[in-house]
C-alpha positions, 0 to 999 in steps of 0.5 A: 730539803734542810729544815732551815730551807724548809723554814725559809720557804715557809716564811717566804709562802706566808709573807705573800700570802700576807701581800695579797691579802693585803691588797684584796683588803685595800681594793674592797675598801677603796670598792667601798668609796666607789660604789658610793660615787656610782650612786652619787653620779647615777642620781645627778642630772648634770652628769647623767644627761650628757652621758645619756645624749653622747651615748645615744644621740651622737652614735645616731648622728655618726651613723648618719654622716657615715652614710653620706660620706660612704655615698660621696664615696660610692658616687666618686668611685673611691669605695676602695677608701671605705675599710680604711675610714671607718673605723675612724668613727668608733674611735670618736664615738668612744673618745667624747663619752670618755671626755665626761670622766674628766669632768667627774674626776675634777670633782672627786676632791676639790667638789666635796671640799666645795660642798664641805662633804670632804671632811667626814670621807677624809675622817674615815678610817680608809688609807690614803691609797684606798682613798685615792683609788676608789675615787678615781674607779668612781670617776672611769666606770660610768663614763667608760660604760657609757663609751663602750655603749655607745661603740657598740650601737655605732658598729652594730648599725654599721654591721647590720645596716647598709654597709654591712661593715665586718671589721676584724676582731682585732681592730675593735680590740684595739679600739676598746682599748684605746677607748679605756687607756684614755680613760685612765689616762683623763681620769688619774691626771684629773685625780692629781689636779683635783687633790691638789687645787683648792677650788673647781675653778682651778681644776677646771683650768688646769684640765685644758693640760690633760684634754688638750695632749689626749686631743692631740694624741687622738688626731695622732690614733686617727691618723695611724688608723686610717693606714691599715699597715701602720695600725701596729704602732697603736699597740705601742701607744697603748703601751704608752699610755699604760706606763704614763697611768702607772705613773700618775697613779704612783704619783698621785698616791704619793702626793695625796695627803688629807691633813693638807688637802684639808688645810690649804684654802688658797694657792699662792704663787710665792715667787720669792720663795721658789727664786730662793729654793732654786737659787739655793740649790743652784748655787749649792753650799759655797759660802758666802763669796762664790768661788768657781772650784769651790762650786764644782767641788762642793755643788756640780760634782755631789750633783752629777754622782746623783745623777747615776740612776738616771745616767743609767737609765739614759745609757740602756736606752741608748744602747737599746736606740742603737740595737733597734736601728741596728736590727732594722738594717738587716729589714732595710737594706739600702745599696752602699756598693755605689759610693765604691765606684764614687770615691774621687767625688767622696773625696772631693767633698770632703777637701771641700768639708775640710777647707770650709771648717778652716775658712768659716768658724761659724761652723763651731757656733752653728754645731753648739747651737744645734746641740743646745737647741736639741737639748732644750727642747728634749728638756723643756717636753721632759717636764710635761712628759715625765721625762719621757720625751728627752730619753726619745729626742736623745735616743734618735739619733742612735738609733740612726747611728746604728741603721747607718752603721749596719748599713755600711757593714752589711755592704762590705765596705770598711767602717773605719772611716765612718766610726772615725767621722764620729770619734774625735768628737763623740767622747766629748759629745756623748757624755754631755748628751748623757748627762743632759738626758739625765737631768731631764729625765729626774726634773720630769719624773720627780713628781711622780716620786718627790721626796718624804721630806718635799713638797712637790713644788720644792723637789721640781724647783730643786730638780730645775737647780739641778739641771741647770747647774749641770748645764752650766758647769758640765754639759756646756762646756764639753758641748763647746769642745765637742763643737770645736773637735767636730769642726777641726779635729774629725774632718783631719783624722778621717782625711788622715784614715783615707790616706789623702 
């Protein structure tokens, strides 16, 4: 080893031995400020109450309707039922102590600036980091506690009792995880409202945007657990949630600042100044007169090159899509040898597909409007989902292009006609979709990474311009030649393939 590499890998060893210092540092500080929490929580009555009655009470009260409806169950013959319903219960037992962690989280910042106590915390030599986790480690720890406390009584009467239920280890691995991923999830979103409201009652408003999706995503978990041969995707949901916490943490550790959290008194809602900060970047630098080209020149096409990262992250997506409805095929097949003996009927429909793009130009309508309906929702669920929710919607469809076309390989029968059936129109269509997906994806996830010089208001407000300034001048246009290529220019070239 030269003595430069020696040199090199000895900077490299000190430069992470720094790192993990520094976050050894920064977790016993932020220990520091949840310890003081515990202590504060442990000594109100309005919290401890209803954690001591969830925790006790409501697991009494699951074991007693358990074991009515294990003996309607009995009495009816359906005992068979029994493995698959039970394990319903803990999750419920676990979830409502959990609910109380959003109660405390709502009063880690705006509470103490109610109870003018935030000042002194805030003057304190600690980081906005430190701060910030070991306010949200406060608001998980008791509530979790009691969650897990709770579980425990419900399944130890569930084992020791009549039912002499023995659930497999992996399934109460799965339920504590569950349990502690929502947990995290209601806590660092209640973080974020409440650093950034100025009174509990908004925060307690803005809650119902955090109960209400975990509400949801729970009957979701139910319902998947009632199926004992579907309880796997629970891991992808617990994958999920993991991600959605890592983003909220990023974000709210970004978006945390004492000096405004201290200085705000009071939410405005300035129409007038969101309409100019959206309108501005809608219309991008033109002047004074609008003038089409000038617009794309100097607006749409800055835009669209900004949108690389997120083009990039749309496009491995979307290969990803289509190698996993690929890789399904092999697990799936279904039987395309039967269309072989059907092909005057194939042809049949499609003179008939042919002769109805020709006769009824609604068809180029109704193909446009699908398209922007699809794209309106995977935007609009972008913006509530960190832009996650428009990377599925876009990418479904390609996974089922790649099941479809695997399928039609693995058959023996000749791909050609199907990849031309999606061709002529898919070079116009799936730029469009990319492009859309993109601007989706930064307007839903800029909040949880807004630039240093921009409050989060004015970079969402700015995304919004962005997106639809690219819906308007790019994505729309290649989705109405797509609709005009898909209505009369496909059905021909694949007649055309076919010989016909």
């Amino acid at each position: 080893m030269t003595t430069t590499q020696a040199t090199h890998d000895a900077r490299s060893f000190s430069s992470a031995t720094a790192e993990r210092a520094s976050w050894r540092q920064t977790l016993q500080n932020a220990l520091v400020i949840t310890r003081r929490e515990v202590r504060d929580s442990l000594r109100d009555w309005r919290i401890m109450v209803p954690i001591f009655l969830l925790t006790l009470i409501f697991p009494l009260l699951a074991t007693a309707m358990t074991r009515i409806f294990t003996g309607f169950f009995e009495d009816n013959g359906a005992e068979d039922l029994l493995p698959a319903l039970l394990p319903l219960m803990p999750m419920v037992v676990g979830f409502f102590p959990v609910s109380i962690s959003l109660v405390i989280a709502l009063e880690t910042f705006v509470g103490e600036k109610e109870r003018r106590s935030l000042e002194p915390l805030l003057s304190t030599p600690l980081t906005n980091t430190e701060l910030y986790m070991g306010k949200t480690l406060a608001a998980m720890i008791p509530p979790l506690l009691a969650s897990y406390t709770g579980i425990a009584i419900y399944v130890g009467s569930l084992v020791l009792g009549k039912q002499q239920w023995r659930p497999e280890p992996v399934l109460i691995v799965q339920i504590l995880l569950l349990t502690t991923f929502q947990a995290l999830v209601m806590v660092t979103g209640a973080v974020v409202v409440s650093s950034q409201t100025t009174s509990t009652r908004a925060a307690n408003l803005l809650a119902s945007f955090i109960i209400i999706p975990m509400s949801m995503l729970m009957i979701l978990e139910s319902t998947i657990m009632v199926k004992p041969y579907k309880r796997y995707l629970l891991w992808y949901i617990m994958v999920g949630m993991v991600v959605t916490v890592i983003l909220l943490v990023r974000m709210g550790a970004r978006i945390f600042n004492r000096e405004e959290l201290l200085g705000r008194a009071l939410d405005q809602l300035n129409l007038r100044w969101s309409w100019h900060i959206f309108w501005d970047e809608l219309r991008g630098p033109v002047g004074e007169r609008f003038h089409l080209g000038r617009w794309y020149r100097l607006s749409v096409w800055p835009t669209v090159r900004s949108l690389r990262t997120p083009t990039l992250v749309v496009l491995l997506v979307l290969m990803a899509a289509f190698a996993v409805g690929w890789l399904y095929a092999d697990q799936w097949r279904v039987p395309l040898e039967q269309f072989q003996a059907d092909d005057e009927q194939m042809l049949d429909n499609l003179r008939s597909w042919l002769a109805l793009g020709q006769k009824n130009p609604h068809l180029i309508l109704f193909a446009l409007t699908q398209n922007l309906r699809v794209l309106a929702v995977a935007t609009l669920l972008a913006i509530f989902t960190f832009g996650v929710m428009a990377l599925v919607i876009v990418a479904a469809p390609f996974g089922i292009l790649g099941f479809v076309l695997a399928q039609v390989v693995h058959s023996g029968l000749s791909p050609m006609p199907f990849m031309l059936g999606v061709l002529p129109h898919g070079v116009v269509e799936v730029p469009a979709i990319v492009l859309a997906a993109a601007a989706a994806l930064r307007l839903g996830s800029v909040v949880t990474r807004p630039p240093q010089d921009m409050t989060v208001s004015e970079a969402w407000l700015r995304a919004l311009g962005d997106a639809v300034k690219v819906g308007l001048g790019v994505v729309l246009p290649l989705l109405v030649l797509a609709a005009v290529l898909e209505v009369t220019v496909t059905p021909r070239v694949v007649q055309w393939a076919l010989g016909l």
